[in-house]
DRENDO-1510 file (C-alpha; in Angstrom, 1 decimal, always signed):
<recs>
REC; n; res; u; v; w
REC; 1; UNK; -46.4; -70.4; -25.0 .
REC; 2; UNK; -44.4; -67.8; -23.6 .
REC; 3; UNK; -42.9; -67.6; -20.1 .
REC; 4; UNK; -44.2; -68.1; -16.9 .
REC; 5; UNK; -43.7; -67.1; -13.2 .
REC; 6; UNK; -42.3; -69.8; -11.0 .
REC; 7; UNK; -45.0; -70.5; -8.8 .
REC; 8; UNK; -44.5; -72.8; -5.1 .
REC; 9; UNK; -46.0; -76.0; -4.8 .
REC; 10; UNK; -49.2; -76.0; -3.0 .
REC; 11; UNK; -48.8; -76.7; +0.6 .
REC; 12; UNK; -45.0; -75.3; +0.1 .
REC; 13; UNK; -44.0; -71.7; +1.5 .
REC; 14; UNK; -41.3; -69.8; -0.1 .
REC; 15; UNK; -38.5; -69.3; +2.5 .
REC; 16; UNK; -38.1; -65.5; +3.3 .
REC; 17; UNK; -35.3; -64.2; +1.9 .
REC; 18; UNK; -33.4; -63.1; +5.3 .
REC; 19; UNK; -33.6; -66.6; +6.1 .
REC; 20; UNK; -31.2; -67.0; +3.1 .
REC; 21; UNK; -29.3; -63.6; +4.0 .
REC; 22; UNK; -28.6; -65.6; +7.9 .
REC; 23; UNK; -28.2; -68.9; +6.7 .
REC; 24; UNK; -25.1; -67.8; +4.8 .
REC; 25; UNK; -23.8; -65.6; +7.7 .
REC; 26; UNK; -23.7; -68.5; +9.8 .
REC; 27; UNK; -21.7; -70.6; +7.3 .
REC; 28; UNK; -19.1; -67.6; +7.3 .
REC; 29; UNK; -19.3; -67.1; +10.8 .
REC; 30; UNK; -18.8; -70.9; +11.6 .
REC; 31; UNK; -15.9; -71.0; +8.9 .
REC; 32; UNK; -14.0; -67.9; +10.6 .
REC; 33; UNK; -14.4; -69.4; +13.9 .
REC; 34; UNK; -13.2; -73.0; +12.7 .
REC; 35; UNK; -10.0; -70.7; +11.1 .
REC; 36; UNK; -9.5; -69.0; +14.3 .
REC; 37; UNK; -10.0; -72.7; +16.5 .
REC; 38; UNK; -7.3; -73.7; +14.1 .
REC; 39; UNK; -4.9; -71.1; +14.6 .
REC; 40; UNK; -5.5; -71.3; +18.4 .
REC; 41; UNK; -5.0; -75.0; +18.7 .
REC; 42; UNK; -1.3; -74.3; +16.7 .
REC; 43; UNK; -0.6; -70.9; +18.9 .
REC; 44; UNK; -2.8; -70.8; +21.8 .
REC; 45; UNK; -1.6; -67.5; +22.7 .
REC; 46; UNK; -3.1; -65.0; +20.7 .
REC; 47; UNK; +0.0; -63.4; +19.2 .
REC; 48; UNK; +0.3; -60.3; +18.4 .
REC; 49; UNK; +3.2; -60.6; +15.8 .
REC; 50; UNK; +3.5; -63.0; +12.8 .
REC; 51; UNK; +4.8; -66.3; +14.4 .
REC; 52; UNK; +6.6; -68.9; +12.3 .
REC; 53; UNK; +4.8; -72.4; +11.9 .
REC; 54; UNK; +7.7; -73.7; +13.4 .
REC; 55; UNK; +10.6; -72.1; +15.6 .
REC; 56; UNK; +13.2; -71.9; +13.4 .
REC; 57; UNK; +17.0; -71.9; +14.6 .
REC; 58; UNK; +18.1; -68.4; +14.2 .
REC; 59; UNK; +22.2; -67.5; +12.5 .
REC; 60; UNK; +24.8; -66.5; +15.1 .
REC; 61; UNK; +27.4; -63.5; +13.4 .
REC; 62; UNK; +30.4; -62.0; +14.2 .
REC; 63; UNK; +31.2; -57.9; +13.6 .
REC; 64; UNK; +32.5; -55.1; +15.2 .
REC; 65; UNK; +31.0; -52.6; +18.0 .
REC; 66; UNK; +32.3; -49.8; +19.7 .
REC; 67; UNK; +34.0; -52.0; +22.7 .
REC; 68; UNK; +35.6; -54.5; +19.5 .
REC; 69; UNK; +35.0; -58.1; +18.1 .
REC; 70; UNK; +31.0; -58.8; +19.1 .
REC; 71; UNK; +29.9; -62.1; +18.6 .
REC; 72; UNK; +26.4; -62.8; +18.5 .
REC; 73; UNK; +25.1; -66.2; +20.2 .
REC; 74; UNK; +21.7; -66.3; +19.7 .
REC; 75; UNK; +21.1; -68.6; +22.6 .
REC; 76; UNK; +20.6; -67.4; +26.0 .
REC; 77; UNK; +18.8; -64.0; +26.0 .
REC; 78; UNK; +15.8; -63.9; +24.2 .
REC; 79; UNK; +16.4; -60.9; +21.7 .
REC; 80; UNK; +15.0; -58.6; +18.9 .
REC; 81; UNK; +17.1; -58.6; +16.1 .
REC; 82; UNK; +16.7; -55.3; +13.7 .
REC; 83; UNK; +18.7; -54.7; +10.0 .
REC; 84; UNK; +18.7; -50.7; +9.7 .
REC; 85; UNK; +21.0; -48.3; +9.0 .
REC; 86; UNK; +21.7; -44.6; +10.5 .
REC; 87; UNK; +21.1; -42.8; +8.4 .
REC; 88; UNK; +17.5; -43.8; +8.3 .
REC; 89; UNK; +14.4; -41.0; +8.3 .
REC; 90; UNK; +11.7; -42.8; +9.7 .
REC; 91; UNK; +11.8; -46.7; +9.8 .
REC; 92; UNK; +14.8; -47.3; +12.2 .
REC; 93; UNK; +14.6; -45.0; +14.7 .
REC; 94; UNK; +10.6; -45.6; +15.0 .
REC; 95; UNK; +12.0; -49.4; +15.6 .
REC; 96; UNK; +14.4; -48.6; +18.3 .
REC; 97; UNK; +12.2; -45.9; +20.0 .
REC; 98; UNK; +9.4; -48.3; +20.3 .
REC; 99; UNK; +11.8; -51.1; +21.2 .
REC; 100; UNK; +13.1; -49.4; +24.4 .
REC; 101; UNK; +9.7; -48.5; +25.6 .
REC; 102; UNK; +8.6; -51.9; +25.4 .
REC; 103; UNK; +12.1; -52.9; +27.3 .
REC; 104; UNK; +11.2; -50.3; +30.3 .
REC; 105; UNK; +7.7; -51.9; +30.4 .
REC; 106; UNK; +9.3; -55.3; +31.3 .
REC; 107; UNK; +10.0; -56.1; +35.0 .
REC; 108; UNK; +13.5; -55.7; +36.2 .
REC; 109; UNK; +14.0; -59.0; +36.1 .
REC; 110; UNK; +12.8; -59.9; +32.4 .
REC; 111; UNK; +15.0; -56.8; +31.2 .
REC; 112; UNK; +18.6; -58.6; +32.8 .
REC; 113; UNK; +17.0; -61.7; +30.1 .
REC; 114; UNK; +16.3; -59.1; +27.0 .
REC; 115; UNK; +18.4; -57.2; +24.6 .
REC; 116; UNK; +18.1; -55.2; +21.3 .
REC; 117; UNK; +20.4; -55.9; +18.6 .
REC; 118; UNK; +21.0; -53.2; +15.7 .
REC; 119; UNK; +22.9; -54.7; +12.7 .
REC; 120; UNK; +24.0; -51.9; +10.3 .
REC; 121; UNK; +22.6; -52.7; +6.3 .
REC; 122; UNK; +25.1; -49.6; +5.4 .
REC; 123; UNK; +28.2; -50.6; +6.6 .
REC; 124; UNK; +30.3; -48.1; +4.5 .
REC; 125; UNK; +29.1; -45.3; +6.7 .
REC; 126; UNK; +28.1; -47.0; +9.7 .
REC; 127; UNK; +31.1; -47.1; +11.8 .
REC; 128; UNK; +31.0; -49.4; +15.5 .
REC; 129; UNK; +31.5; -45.3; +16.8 .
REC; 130; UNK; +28.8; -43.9; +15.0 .
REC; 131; UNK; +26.1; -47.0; +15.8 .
REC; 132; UNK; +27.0; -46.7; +19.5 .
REC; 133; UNK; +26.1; -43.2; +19.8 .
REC; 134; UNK; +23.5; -43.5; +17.3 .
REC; 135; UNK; +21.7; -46.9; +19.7 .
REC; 136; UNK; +22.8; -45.3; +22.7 .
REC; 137; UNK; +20.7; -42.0; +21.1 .
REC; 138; UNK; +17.3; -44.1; +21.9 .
REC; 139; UNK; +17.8; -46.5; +24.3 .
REC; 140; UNK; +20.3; -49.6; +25.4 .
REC; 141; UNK; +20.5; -51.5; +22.3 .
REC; 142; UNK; +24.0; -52.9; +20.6 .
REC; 143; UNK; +25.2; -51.4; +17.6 .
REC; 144; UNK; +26.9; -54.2; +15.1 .
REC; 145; UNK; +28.5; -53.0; +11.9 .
REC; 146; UNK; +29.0; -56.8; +9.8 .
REC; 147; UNK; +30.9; -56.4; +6.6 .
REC; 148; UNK; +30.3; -57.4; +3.2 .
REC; 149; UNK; +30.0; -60.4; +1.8 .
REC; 150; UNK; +29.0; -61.7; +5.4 .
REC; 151; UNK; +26.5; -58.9; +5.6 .
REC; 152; UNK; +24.5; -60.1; +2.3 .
REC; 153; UNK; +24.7; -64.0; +3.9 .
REC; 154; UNK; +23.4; -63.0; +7.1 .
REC; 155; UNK; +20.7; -60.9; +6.0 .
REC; 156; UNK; +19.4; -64.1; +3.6 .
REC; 157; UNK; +19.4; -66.0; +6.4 .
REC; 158; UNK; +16.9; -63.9; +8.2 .
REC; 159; UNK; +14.9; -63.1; +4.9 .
REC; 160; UNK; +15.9; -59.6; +5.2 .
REC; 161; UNK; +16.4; -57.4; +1.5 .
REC; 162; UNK; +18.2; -54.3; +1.2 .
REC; 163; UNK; +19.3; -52.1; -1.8 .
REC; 164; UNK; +21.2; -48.8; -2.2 .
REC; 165; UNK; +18.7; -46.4; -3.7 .
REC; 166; UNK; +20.4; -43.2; -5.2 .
REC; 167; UNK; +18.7; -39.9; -3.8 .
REC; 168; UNK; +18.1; -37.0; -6.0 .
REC; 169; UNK; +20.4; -34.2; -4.6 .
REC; 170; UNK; +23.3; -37.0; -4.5 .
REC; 171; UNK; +24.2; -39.8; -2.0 .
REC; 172; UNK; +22.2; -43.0; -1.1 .
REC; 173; UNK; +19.7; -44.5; +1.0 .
REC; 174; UNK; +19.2; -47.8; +1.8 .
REC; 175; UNK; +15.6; -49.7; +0.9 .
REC; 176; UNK; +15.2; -52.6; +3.3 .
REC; 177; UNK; +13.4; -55.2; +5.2 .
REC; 178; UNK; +11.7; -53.3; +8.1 .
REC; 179; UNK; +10.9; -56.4; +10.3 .
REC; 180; UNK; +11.9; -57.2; +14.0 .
REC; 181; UNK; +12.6; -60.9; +15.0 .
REC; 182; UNK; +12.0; -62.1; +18.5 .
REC; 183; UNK; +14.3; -64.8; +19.0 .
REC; 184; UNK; +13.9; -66.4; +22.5 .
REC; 185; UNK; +16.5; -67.9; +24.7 .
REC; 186; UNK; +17.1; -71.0; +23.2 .
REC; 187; UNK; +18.2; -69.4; +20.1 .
REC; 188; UNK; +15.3; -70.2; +17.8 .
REC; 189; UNK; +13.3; -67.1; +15.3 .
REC; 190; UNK; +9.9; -67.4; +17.2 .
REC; 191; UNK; +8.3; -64.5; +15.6 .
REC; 192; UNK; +8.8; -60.8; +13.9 .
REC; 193; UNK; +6.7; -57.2; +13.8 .
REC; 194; UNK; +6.1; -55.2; +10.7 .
REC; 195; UNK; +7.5; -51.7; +12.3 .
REC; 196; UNK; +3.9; -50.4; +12.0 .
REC; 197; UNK; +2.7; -52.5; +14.6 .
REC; 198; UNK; +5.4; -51.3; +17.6 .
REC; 199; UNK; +3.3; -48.4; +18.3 .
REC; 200; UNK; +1.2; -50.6; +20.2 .
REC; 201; UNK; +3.9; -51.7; +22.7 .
REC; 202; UNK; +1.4; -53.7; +25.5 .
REC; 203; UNK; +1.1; -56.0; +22.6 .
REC; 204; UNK; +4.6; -56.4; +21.9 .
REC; 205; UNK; +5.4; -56.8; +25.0 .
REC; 206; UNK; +2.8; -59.8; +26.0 .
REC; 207; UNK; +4.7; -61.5; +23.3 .
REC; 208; UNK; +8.1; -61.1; +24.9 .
REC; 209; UNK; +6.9; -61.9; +28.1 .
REC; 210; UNK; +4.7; -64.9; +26.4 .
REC; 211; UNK; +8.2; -65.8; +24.9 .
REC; 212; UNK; +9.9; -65.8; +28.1 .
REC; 213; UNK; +7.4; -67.7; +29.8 .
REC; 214; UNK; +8.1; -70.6; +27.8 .
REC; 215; UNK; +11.5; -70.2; +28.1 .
REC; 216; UNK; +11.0; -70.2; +31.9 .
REC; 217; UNK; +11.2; -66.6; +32.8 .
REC; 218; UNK; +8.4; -64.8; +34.2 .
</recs>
């Protein structure tokens, strides 16, 4: 017989079709905001960096610096950890310039309770000399050189990579993890920064000071 247009039941009134198109932004718009409730009843403070599900106890080290023997004990300062190396062209010294601008931001008082820790990733060239003046270059950060195979243990323990990558006109560079890790004062990884987000270093520093907070420092 051929085919035949749908036609509504008498008495029945097709529903417009932006009644569709704003039925089904509410149902993404109520699933975002159940996401976001979620996230906020884990984290109520809206951090800025990626935080872990759980604080996670971060790995003490041992290495050298330009004074000697440096031992770190993650406990008792809340810290951001870096892997880097010096001879880095862009990654590492963005990292530590934005680092010690979001350290002078802090009060006097919340800067005695923070450090920056530098571990070398290229510990053939780094020397303790050469990371002391190369920290010292942007800010107050410690310089460690940790040798190999300790190096390669400590930097699994953070989930850091690195690789020697061959340049073209001769020598090496070092391809590596570009995350800092915000470890607070009781020693545990709380949370880390892509190096793309420091730029914005009111944010980064609302989640030291959030950090802190906790931790009993204002």
């Amino acid at each position: 017989m051929g085919n035949q247009a749908s036609v509504p039941a008498a008495g029945v009134r097709a529903r417009p079709w932006y009644v569709s198109v704003l039925a089904a932004l509410l149902a993404v718009a109520l699933l975002l905001g159940g996401l976001w409730g979620y996230t906020r009843l884990r984290s109520p403070f809206p951090y800025y960096g990626t935080v872990y599900d759980s604080p996670q106890r971060a790995a003490g080290f041992s290495g050298l610096s330009a004074s000697g023997r440096y031992t770190f004990v993650p406990a008792g300062q809340t810290t951001a950890l870096f892997f880097g190396f010096t001879h880095c062209p862009d990654i590492c010294p963005v990292t530590l310039a934005y680092l010690e601008r979001v350290r002078r931001q802090l009060t006097p008082e919340q800067r005695r309770g923070f450090r920056v820790v530098f571990v070398s990733l290229d510990p053939a060239r780094d020397t303790p000399a050469k990371l002391e003046s190369y920290v010292r270059y942007f800010g107050a950060a410690q310089g460690v050189q940790v040798r190999e195979p300790a190096l390669a243990t400590l930097a699994r323990s953070y989930g850091v990579s690195y690789v020697r990558a061959a340049l073209p006109g001769g020598g090496y560079s070092i391809n590596h993890t570009s995350a800092t890790f915000l470890i607070d004062a009781r020693g545990r990884k709380r949370l880390l920064w892509d190096y793309t987000q420091l730029s914005d270093t009111a944010r980064v520093r609302r989640d030291i000071q959030e950090v802190m907070r906790q931790g009993g420092l204002r």
